[in-house]
OpenMM code with the backbone's topology and positions (N, CA, C; nanometers):
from openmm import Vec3, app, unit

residues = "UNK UNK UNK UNK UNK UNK UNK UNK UNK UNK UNK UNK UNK UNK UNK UNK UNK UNK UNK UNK UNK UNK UNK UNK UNK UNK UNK UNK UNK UNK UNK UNK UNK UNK UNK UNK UNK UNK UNK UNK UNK UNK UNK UNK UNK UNK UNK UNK UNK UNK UNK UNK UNK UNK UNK UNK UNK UNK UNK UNK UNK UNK UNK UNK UNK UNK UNK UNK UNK UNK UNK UNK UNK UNK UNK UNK UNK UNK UNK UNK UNK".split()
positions = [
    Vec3(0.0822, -0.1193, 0.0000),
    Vec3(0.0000, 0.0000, 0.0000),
    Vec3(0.0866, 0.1257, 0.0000),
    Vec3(0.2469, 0.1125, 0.0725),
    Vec3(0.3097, 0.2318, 0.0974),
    Vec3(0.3406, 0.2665, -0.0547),
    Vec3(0.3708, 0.1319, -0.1152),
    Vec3(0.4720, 0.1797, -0.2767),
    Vec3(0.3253, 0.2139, -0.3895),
    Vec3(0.2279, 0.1704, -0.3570),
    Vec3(0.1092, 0.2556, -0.4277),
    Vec3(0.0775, 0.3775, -0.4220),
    Vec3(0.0906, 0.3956, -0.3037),
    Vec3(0.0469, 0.5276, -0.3117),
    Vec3(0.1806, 0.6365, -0.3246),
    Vec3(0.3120, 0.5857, -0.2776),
    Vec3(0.4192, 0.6575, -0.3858),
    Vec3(0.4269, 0.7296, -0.4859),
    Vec3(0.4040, 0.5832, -0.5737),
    Vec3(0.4201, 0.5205, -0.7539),
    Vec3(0.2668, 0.6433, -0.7774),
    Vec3(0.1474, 0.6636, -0.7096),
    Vec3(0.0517, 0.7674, -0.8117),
    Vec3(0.1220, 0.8970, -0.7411),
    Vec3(0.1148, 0.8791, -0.6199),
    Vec3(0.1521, 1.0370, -0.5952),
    Vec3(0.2760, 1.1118, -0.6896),
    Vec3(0.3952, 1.0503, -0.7521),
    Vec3(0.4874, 1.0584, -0.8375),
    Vec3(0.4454, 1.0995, -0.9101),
    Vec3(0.3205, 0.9835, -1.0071),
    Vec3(0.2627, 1.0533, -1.1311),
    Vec3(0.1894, 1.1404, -1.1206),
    Vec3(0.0742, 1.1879, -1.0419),
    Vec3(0.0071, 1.2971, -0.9535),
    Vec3(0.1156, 1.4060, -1.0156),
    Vec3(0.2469, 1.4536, -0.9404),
    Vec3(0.3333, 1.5094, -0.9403),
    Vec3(0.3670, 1.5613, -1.0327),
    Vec3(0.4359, 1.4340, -1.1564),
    Vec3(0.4485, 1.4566, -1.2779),
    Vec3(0.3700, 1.5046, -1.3838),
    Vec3(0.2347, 1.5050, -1.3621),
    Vec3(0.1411, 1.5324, -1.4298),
    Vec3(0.1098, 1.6760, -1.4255),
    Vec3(0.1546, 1.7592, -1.3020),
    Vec3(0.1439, 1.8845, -1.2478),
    Vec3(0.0307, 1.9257, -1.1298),
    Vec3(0.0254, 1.8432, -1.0566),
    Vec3(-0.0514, 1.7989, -0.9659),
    Vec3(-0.2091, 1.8652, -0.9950),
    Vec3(-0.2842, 1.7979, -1.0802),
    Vec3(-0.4133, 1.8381, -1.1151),
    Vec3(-0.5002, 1.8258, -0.9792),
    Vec3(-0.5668, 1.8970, -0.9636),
    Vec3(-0.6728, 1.8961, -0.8252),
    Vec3(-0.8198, 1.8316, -0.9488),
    Vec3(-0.8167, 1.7675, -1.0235),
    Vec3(-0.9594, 1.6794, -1.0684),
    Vec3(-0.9030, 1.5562, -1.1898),
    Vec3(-0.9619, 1.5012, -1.1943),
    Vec3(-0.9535, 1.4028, -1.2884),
    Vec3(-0.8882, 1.2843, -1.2268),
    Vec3(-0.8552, 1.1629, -1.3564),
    Vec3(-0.8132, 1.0262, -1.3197),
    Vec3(-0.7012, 0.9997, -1.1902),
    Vec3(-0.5818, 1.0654, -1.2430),
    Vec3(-0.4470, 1.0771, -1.1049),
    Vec3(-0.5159, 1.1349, -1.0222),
    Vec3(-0.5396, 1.2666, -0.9987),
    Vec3(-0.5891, 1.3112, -0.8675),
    Vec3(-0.6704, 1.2235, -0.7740),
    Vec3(-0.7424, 1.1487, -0.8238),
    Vec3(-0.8314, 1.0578, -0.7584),
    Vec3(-0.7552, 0.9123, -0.6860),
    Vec3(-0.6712, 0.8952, -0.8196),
    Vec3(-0.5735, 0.7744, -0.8129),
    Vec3(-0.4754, 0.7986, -0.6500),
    Vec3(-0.4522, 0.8969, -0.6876),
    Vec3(-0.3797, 0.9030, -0.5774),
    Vec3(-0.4061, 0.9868, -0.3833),
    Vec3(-0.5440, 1.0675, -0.4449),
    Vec3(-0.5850, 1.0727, -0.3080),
    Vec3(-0.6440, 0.9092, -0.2503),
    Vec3(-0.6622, 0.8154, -0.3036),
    Vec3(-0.7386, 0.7178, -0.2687),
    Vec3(-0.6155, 0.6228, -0.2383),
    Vec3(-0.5070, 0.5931, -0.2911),
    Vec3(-0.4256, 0.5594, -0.2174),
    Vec3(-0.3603, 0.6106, -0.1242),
    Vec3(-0.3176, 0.7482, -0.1221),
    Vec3(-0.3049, 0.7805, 0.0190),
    Vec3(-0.4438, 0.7426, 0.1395),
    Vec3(-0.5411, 0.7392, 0.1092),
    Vec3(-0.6888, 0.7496, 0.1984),
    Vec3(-0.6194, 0.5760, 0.2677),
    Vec3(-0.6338, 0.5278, 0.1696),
    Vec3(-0.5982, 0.3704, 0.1908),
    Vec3(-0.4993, 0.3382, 0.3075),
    Vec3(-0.3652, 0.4132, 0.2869),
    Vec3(-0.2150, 0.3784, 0.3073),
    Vec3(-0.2912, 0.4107, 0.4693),
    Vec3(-0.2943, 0.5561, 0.4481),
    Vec3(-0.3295, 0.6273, 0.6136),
    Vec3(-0.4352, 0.5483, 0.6582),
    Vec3(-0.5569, 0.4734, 0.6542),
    Vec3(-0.6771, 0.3963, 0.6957),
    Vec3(-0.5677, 0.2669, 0.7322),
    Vec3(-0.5178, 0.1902, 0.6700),
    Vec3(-0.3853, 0.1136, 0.7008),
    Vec3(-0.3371, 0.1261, 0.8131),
    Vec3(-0.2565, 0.2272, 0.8427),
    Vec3(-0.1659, 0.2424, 0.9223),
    Vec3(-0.2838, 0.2980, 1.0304),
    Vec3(-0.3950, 0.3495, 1.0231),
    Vec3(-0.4854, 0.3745, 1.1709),
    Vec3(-0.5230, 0.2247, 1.2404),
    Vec3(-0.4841, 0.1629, 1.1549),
    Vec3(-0.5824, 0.0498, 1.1908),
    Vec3(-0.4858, -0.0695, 1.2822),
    Vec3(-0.3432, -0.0294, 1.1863),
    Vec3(-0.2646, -0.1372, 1.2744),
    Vec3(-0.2509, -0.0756, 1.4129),
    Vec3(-0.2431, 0.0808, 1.4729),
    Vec3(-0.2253, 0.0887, 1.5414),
    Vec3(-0.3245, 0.0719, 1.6271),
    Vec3(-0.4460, 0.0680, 1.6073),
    Vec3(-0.5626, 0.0674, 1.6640),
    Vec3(-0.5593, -0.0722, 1.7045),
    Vec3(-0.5007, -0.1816, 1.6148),
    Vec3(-0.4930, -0.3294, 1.6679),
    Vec3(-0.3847, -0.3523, 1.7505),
    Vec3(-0.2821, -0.2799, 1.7655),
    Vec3(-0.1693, -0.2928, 1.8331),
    Vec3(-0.2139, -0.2905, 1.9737),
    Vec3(-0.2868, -0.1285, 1.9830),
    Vec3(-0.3505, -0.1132, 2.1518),
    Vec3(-0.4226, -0.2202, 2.1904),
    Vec3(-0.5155, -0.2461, 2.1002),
    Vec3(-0.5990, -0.3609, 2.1631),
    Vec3(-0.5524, -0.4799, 2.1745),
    Vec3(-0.4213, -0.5291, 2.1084),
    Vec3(-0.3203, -0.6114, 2.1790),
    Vec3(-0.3176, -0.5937, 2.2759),
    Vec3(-0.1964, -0.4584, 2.3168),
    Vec3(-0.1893, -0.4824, 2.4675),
    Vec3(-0.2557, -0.4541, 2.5204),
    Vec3(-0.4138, -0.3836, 2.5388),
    Vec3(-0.5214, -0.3648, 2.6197),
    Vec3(-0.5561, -0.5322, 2.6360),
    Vec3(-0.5862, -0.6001, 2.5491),
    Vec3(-0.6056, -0.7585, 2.6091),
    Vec3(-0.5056, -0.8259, 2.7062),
    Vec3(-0.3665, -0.8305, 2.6453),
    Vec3(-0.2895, -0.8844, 2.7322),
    Vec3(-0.2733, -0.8099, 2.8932),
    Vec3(-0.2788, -0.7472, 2.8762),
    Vec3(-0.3099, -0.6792, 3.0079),
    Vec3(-0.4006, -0.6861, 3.1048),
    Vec3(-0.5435, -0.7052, 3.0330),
    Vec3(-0.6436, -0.7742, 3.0863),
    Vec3(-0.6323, -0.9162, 3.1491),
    Vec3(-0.5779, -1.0127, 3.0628),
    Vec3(-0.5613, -1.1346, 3.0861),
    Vec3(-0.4151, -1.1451, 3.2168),
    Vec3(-0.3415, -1.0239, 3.1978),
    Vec3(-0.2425, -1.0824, 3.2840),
    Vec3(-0.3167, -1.0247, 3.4479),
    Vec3(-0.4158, -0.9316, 3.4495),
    Vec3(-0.4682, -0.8896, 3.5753),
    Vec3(-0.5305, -0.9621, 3.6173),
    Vec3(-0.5881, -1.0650, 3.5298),
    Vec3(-0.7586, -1.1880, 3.5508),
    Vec3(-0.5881, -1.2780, 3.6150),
    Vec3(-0.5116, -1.3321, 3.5498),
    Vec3(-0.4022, -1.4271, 3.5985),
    Vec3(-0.3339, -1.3931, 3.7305),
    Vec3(-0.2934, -1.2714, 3.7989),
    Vec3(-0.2735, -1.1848, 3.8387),
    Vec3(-0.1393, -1.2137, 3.7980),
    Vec3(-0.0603, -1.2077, 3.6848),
    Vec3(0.0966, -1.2180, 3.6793),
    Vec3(0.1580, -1.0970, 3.6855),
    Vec3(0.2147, -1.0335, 3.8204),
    Vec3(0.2546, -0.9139, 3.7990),
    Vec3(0.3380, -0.8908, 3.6985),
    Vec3(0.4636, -0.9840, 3.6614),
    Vec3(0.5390, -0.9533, 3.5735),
    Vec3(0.5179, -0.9165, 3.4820),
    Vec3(0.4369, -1.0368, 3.4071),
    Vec3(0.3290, -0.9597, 3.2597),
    Vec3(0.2273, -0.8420, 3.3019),
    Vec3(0.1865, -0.7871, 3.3694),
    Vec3(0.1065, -0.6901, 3.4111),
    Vec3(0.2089, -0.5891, 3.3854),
    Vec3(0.3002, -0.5417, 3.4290),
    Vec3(0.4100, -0.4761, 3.4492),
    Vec3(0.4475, -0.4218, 3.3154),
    Vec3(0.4890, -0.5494, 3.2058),
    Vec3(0.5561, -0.5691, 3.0999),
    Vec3(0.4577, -0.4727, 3.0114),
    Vec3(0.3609, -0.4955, 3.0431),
    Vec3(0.2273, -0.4772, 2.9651),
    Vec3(0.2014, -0.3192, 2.9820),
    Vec3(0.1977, -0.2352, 3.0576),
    Vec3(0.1967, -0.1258, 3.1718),
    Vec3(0.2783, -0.0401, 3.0795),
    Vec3(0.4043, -0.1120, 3.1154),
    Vec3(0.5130, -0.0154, 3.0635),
    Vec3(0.5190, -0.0202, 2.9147),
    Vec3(0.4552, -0.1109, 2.8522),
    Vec3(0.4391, -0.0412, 2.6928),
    Vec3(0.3686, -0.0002, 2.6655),
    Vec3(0.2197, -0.0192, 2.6984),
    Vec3(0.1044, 0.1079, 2.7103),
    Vec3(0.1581, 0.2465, 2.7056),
    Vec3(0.2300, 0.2902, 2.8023),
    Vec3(0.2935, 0.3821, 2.9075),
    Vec3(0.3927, 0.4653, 2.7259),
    Vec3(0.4492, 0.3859, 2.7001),
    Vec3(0.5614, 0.4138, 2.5897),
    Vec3(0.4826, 0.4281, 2.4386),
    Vec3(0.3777, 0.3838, 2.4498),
    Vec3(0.2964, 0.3719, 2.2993),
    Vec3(0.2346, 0.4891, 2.3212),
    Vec3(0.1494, 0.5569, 2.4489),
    Vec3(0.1178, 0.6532, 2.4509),
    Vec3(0.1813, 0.7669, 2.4505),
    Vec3(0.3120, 0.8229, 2.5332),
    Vec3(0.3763, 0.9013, 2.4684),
    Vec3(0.4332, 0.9257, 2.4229),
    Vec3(0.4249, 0.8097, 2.2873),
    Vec3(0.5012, 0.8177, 2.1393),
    Vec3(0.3774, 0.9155, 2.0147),
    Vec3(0.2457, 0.8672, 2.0798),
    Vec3(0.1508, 0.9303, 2.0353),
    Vec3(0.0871, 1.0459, 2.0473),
    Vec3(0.1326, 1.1168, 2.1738),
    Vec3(0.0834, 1.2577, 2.2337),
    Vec3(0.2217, 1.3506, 2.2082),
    Vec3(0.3780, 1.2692, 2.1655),
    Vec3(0.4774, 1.3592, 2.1228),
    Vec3(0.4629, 1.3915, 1.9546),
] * unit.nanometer
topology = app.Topology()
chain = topology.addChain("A")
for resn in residues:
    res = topology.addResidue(resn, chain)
    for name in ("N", "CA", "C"):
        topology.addAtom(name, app.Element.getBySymbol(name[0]), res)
């Protein structure tokens, strides 16, 4: 998805970046794509560790609780910097 939406934005580019027609479309829609992509893995990432975290509190394993904590902790202010 990253080298798609590249490869139109290039031609987009080359073309003289038209705001209507075939490229313009081509390539806002792969960017729409790339970025919907990348919301999504991160959106599955949290809810990774929002589960494991869950499961290690139901287990009570502090260690994994901990482990779990502190990357929450690091994912979030990778996201608020």
């Amino acid at each position: 998805m990253k080298q798609a939406s590249i490869d139109s934005n290039k031609l987009w580019k080359a073309a003289g970046k038209p705001r209507s027609g075939p490229l313009f479309t081509k390539s806002q829609s792969c960017r729409a794509n790339y970025c919907k992509r990348l919301k999504d893995e991160r959106t599955a990432e949290t809810l990774s560790y929002t589960n494991e975290l869950h499961e290690a509190l139901l287990t009570k394993n502090c260690k994994t609780f901990s482990k779990c904590w502190r990357t929450i902790l690091n994912v979030h202010k990778w996201m608020v910097a």
